[in-house]
MIFI-766366 format. One record per residue (C-alpha): chain; y, x, z; residue number from 0. Coordinates in Angstrom, 2 decimals. Layout:
N
unit;py;px;pz;pos
A;Y;X;Z;NUM
...
END
This chain:
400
unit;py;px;pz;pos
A;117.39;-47.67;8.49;0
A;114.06;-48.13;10.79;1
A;115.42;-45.85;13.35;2
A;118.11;-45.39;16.12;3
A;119.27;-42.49;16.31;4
A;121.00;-40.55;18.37;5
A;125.16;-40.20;17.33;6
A;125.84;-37.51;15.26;7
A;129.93;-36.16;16.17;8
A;129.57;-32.76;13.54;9
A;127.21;-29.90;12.95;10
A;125.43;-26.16;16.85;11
A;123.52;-23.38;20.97;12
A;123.19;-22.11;24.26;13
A;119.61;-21.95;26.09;14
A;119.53;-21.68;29.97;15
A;117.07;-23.78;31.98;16
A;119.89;-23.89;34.68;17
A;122.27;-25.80;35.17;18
A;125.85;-25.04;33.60;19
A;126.52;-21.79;34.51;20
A;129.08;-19.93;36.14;21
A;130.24;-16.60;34.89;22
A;130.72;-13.59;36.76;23
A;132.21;-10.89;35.07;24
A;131.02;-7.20;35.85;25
A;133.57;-5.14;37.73;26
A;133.88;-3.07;34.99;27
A;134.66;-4.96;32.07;28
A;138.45;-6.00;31.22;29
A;138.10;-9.47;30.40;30
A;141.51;-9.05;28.48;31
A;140.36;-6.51;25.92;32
A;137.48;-8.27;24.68;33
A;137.93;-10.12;21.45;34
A;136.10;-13.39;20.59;35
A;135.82;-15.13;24.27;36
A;136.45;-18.42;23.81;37
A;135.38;-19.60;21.12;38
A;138.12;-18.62;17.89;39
A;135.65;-18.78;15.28;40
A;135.64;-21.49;12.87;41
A;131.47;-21.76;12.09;42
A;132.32;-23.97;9.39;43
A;133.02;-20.96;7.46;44
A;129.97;-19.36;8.00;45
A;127.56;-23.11;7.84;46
A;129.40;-24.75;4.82;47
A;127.71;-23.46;1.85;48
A;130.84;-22.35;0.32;49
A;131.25;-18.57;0.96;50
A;127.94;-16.16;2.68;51
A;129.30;-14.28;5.93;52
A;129.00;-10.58;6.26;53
A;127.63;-9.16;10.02;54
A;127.47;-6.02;11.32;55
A;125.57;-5.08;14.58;56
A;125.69;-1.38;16.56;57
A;123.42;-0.74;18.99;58
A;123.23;2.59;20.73;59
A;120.68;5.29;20.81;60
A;119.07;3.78;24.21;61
A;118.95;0.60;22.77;62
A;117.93;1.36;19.45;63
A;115.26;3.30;21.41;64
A;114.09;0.04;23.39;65
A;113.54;-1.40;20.10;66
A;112.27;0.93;17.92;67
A;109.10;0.97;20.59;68
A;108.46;-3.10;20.22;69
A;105.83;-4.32;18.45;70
A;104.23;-7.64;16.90;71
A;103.20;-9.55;20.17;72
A;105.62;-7.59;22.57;73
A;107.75;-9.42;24.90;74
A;111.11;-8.73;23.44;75
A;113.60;-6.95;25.45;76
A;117.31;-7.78;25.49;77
A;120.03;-4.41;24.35;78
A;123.74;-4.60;24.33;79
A;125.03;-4.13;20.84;80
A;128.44;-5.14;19.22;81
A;128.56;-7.44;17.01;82
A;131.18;-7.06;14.41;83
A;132.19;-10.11;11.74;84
A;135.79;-11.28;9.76;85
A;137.43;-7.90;12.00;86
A;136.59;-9.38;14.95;87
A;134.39;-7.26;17.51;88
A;132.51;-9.22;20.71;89
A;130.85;-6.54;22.57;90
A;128.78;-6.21;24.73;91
A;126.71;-8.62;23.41;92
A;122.78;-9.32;23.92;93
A;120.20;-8.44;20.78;94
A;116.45;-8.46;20.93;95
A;113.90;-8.57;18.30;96
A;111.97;-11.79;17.58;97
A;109.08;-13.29;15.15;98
A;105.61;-14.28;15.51;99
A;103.74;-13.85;12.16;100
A;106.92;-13.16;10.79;101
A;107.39;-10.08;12.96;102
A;108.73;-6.95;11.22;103
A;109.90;-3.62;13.46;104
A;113.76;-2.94;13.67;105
A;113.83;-0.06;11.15;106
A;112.63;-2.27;8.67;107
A;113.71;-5.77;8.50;108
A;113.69;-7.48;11.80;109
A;114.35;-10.73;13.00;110
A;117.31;-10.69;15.70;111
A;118.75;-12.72;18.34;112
A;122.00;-12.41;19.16;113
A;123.36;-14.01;22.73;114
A;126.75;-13.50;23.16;115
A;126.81;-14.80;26.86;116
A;124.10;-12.01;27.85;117
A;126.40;-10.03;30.03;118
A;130.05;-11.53;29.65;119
A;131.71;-14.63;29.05;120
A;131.52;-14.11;25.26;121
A;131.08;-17.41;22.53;122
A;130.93;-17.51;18.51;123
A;133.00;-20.92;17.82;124
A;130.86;-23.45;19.53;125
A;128.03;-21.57;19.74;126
A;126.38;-18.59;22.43;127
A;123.55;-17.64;20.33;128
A;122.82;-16.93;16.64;129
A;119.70;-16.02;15.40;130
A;118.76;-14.10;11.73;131
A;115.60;-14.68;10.37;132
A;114.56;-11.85;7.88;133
A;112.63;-14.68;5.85;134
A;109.32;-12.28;5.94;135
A;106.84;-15.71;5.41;136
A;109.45;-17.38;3.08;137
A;108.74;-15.81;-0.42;138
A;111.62;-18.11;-2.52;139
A;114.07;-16.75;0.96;140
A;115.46;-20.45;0.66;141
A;113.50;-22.74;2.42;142
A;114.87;-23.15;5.84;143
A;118.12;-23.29;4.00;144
A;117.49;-26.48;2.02;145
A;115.36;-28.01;4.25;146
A;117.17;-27.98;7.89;147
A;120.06;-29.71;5.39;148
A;117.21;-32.56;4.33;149
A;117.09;-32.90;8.24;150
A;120.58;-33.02;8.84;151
A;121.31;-35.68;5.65;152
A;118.57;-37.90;7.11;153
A;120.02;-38.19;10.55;154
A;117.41;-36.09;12.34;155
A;119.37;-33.71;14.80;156
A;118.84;-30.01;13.07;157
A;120.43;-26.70;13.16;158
A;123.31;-25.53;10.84;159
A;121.59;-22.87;8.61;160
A;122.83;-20.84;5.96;161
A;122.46;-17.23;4.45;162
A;124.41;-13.79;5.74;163
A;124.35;-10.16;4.66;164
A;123.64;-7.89;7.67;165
A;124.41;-4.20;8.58;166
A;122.80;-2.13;11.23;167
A;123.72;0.69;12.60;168
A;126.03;1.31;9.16;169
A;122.26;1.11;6.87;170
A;122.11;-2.35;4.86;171
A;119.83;-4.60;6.10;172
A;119.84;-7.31;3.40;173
A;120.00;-11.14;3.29;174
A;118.81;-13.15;6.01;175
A;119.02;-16.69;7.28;176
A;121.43;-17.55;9.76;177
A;121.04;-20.31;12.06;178
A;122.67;-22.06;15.48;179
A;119.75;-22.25;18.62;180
A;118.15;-25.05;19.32;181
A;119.96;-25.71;22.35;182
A;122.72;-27.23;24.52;183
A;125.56;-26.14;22.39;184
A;123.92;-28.02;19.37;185
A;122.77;-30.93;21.16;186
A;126.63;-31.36;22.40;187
A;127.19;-32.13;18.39;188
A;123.84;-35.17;18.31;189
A;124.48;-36.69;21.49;190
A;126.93;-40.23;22.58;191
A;128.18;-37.97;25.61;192
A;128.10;-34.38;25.55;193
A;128.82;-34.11;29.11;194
A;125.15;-35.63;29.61;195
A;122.56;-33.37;29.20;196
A;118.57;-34.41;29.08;197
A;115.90;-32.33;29.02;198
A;114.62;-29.82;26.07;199
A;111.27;-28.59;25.62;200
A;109.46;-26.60;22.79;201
A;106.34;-27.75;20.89;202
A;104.38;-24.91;20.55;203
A;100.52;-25.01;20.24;204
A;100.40;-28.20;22.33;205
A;99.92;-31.92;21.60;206
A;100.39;-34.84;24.23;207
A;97.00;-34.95;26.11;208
A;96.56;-34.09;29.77;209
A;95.10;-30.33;29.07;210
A;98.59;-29.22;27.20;211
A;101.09;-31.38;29.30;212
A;101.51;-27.90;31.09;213
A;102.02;-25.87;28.51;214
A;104.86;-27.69;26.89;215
A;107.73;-24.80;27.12;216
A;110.82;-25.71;28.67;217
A;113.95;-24.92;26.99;218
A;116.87;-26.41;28.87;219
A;117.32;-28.66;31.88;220
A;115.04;-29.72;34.88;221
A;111.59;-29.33;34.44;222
A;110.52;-32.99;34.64;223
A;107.40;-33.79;32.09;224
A;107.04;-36.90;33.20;225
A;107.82;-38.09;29.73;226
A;105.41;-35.93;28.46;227
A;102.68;-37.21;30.66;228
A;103.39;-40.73;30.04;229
A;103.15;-40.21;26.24;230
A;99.63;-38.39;26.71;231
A;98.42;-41.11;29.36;232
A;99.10;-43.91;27.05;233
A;97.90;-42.80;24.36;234
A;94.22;-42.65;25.96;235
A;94.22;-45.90;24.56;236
A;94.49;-47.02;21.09;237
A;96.01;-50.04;18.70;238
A;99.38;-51.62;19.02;239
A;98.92;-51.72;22.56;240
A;99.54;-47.96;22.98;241
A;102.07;-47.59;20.52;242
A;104.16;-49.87;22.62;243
A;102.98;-48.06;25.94;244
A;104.35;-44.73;24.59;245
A;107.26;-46.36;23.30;246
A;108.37;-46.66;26.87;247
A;108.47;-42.89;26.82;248
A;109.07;-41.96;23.60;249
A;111.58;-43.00;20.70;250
A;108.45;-44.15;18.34;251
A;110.60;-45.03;15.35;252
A;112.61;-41.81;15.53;253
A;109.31;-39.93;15.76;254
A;107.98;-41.77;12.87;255
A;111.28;-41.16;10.88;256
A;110.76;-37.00;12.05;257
A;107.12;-37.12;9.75;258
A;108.48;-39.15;7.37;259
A;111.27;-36.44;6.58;260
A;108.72;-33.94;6.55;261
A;105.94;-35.31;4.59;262
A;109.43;-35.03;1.91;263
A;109.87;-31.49;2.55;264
A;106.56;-30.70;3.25;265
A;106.64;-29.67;6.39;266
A;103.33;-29.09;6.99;267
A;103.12;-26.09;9.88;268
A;104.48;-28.35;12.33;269
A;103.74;-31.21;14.44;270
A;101.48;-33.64;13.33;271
A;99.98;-31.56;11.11;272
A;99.28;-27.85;12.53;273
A;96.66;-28.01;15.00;274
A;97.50;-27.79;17.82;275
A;101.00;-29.03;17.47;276
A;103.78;-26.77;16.58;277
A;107.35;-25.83;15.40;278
A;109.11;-28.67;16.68;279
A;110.71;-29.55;19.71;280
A;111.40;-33.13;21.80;281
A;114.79;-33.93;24.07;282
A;114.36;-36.15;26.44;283
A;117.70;-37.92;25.60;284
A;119.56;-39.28;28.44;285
A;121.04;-41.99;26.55;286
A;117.87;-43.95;26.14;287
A;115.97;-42.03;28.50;288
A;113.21;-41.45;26.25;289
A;111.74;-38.28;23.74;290
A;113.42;-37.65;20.49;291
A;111.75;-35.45;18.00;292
A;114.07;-32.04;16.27;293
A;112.24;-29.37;13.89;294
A;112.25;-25.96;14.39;295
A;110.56;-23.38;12.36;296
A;111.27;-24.24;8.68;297
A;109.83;-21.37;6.92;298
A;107.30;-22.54;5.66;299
A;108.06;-25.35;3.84;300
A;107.87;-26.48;0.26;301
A;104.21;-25.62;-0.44;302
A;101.57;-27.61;-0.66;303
A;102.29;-30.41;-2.80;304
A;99.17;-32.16;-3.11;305
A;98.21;-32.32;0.33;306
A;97.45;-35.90;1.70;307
A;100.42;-35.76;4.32;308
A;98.40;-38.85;5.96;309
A;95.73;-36.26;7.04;310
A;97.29;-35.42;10.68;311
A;96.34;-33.82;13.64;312
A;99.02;-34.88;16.12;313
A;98.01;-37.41;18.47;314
A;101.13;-39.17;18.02;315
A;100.52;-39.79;14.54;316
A;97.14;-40.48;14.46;317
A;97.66;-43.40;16.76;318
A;100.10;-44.99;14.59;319
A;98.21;-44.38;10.82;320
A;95.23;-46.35;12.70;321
A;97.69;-49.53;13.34;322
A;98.22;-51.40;9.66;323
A;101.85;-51.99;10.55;324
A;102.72;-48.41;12.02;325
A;101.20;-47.29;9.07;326
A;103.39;-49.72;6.38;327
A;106.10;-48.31;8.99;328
A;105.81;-45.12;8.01;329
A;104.81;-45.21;4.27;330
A;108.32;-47.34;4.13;331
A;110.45;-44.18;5.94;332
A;109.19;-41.96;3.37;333
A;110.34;-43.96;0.63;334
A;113.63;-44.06;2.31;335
A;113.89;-40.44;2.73;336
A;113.02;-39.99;-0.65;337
A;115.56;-41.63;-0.95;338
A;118.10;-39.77;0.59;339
A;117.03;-36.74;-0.95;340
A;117.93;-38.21;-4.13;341
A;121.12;-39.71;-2.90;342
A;122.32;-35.82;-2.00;343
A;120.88;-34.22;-4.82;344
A;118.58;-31.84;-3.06;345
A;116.53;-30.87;-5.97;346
A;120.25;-29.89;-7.50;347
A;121.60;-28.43;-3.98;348
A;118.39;-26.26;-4.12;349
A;118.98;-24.75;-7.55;350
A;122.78;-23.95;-6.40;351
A;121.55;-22.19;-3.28;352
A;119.23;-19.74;-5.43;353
A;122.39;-19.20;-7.83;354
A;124.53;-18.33;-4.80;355
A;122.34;-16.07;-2.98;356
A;120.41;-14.48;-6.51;357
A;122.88;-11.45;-5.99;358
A;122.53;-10.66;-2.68;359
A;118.91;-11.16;-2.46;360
A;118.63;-8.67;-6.21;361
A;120.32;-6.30;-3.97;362
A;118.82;-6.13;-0.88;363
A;116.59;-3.04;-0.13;364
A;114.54;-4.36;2.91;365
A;113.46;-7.06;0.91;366
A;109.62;-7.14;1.67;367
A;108.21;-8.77;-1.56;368
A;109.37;-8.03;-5.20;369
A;112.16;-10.00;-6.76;370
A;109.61;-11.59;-8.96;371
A;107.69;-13.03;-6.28;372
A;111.05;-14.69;-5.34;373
A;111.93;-16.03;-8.73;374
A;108.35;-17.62;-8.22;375
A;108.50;-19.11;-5.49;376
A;111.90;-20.15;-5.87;377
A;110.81;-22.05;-9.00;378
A;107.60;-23.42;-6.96;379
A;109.93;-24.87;-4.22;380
A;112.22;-26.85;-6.49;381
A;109.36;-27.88;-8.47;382
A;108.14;-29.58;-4.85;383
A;111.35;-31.33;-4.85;384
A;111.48;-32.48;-8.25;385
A;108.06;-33.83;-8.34;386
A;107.70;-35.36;-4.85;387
A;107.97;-39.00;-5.61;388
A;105.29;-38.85;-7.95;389
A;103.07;-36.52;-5.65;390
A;103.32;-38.51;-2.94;391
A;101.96;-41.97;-4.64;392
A;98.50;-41.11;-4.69;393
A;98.63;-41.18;-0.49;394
A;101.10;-43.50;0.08;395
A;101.25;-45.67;-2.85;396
A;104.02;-46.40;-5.10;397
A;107.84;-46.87;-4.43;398
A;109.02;-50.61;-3.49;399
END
């Protein structure tokens, strides 16, 4: 392969900017009669495809309260809740509402977070946080699914995802998406030594010149951006020259392996492509003391397959499509992750995942599009897959 990556050791997160922390347990609570601390749940059961986990969350009247008042742009408050799955209860845990343009309010299908470190020494397997995506911008309720897997087969360090059935408050909420954080606890499973952590941050409207350096939102770890800032500074100039300036900086292969996988999924809301950069994130990996690239926000791919995936806005990757072998570099690492989409079967993996979750997703009653508009784009998506080779050859030319 073109790329070094980092070592993968399995497939999950916890997100503190501190450093590790040390619990303190409220006077009140008897450590002894809470269920789930330590970590007795095996996530494999929940991440490996095989059988769809069942949750159940309570959250009181206050609570419920708190969040029946949020809204779409609303800093989202934190409420204890249980949280109730295979008999086992972990309470009190943390749950707050979340979603952008995917927002939807808590008495109808809501995205959740659930941190099960808010207030007590709780953990879920290897994991502090989950989060469910109600799937409100993802009409086939699939996509993340499918591709965070693409991400994972290709070596690119992703989040577990799968699909759950959720109760709230005793009322059935439905099928949603259920994925580890982006954070320490999964970056213990991508890095040579978990032990060292770098430095996390979250690509969110930004891109790597001096006005956004600023704006880059830390996730985890010190706030150093001096790897950010060197990125941005040598980019100001332009040709091989700055490739191999920012290379200093930043893991250039890996970050041209990152677009390659999603020109093959079509991941076009994200970085290079939105504008300003977005749903992505880069670790400053301690090993090699330089930026790695991870997706986040998966959503929305799958669509667009005639786009030119060479028209970018990212700095990053405008940089290296104006530098003939960059360029060659790239058009070669989508080939190869064609490759390995092939090699797993995703187009097949993606008709087994609508088969699994057809039931659930006939039956749920917060669904917020008709089942017909899922059928449709469920059809669409594995069209994208099927057809991608021969899509893609009018950009990039054909297959060696």
């Amino acid at each position: 392969m073109l790329f070094v990556m980092l070592a993968c050791t399995g497939p999950a997160g916890d997100k503190d900017t501190s450093d590790p922390l040390t619990w303190v347990v409220p006077d009140d609570v008897v450590v002894e009669e809470i269920p789930g601390l330590g970590g007795d749940v095996d996530l494999d059961a929940i991440f490996d495809d095989t059988d769809l986990a069942k949750f159940s969350i309570e959250i009181g009247e206050d609570g419920w309260q708190t969040l029946k008042r949020e809204r779409k742009g609303d800093d989202h408050e934190w409420v204890e809740a249980a949280f109730i799955y295979d008999g086992q209860r972990y309470e009190p845990v943390g749950v707050r509402l979340k979603g952008e343009n995917s927002f939807l309010p808590v008495d109808e299908k809501p995205s959740l977070k659930i941190k099960f470190d808010k207030y007590v020494n709780l953990s879920f397997g290897d994991v502090s946080e989950l989060t469910l995506n109600n799937m409100s911008n993802d009409y086939s309720m699939m996509h993340e699914r499918v591709a965070y897997r693409m991400m994972r087969e290709a070596g690119v360090p992703s989040v577990r995802c799968s699909h759950a059935e959720l109760t709230l408050n005793d009322d059935d909420y439905g099928t949603y998406a259920v994925l580890e954080n982006v954070d320490r606890d999964m970056m213990k499973r991508w890095v040579d030594d978990p032990d060292k952590q770098g430095i996390m941050f979250e690509v969110w409207d930004v891109d790597f010149y001096d006005q956004y350096i600023s704006s880059f939102q830390l996730e985890f770890g010190e706030d150093d951006r001096t790897h950010l800032q060197g990125v941005a500074d040598a980019l100001e100039g332009s040709g091989q020259g700055s490739i191999d300036d920012a290379s200093v900086y930043l893991d250039y292969d890996q970050f041209i392996w990152f677009y390659a996988v999603e020109t093959i999924i079509g991941q076009y809301d994200s970085y290079p492509f939105a504008n300003p950069g977005d749903d992505a994130h880069v670790y400053v990996d301690p090993g090699q003391d330089r930026l790695v690239w991870l997706p986040h926000g998966m959503d929305e791919t799958f669509y667009s397959p005639d786009r030119d995936p060479t028209s970018v806005n990212g700095i990053i990757a405008k940089r290296c499509l104006n530098v003939n072998a960059c360029k060659q570099k790239y058009y070669d690492a989508v080939w190869e992750a064609q490759t390995i989409a092939e090699e797993i079967d995703l187009h097949s993996y993606a008709s087994e995942v609508r088969d699994q979750i057809t039931p659930m997703v006939e039956d749920d009653p917060n669904r917020p599009y008709s089942m017909d508009y899922v059928e449709y784009y469920q059809d669409v998506m594995i069209d994208f897959i099927g057809d991608r080779e021969a899509d893609l050859v009018p950009f990039i030319g054909e297959r060696d």
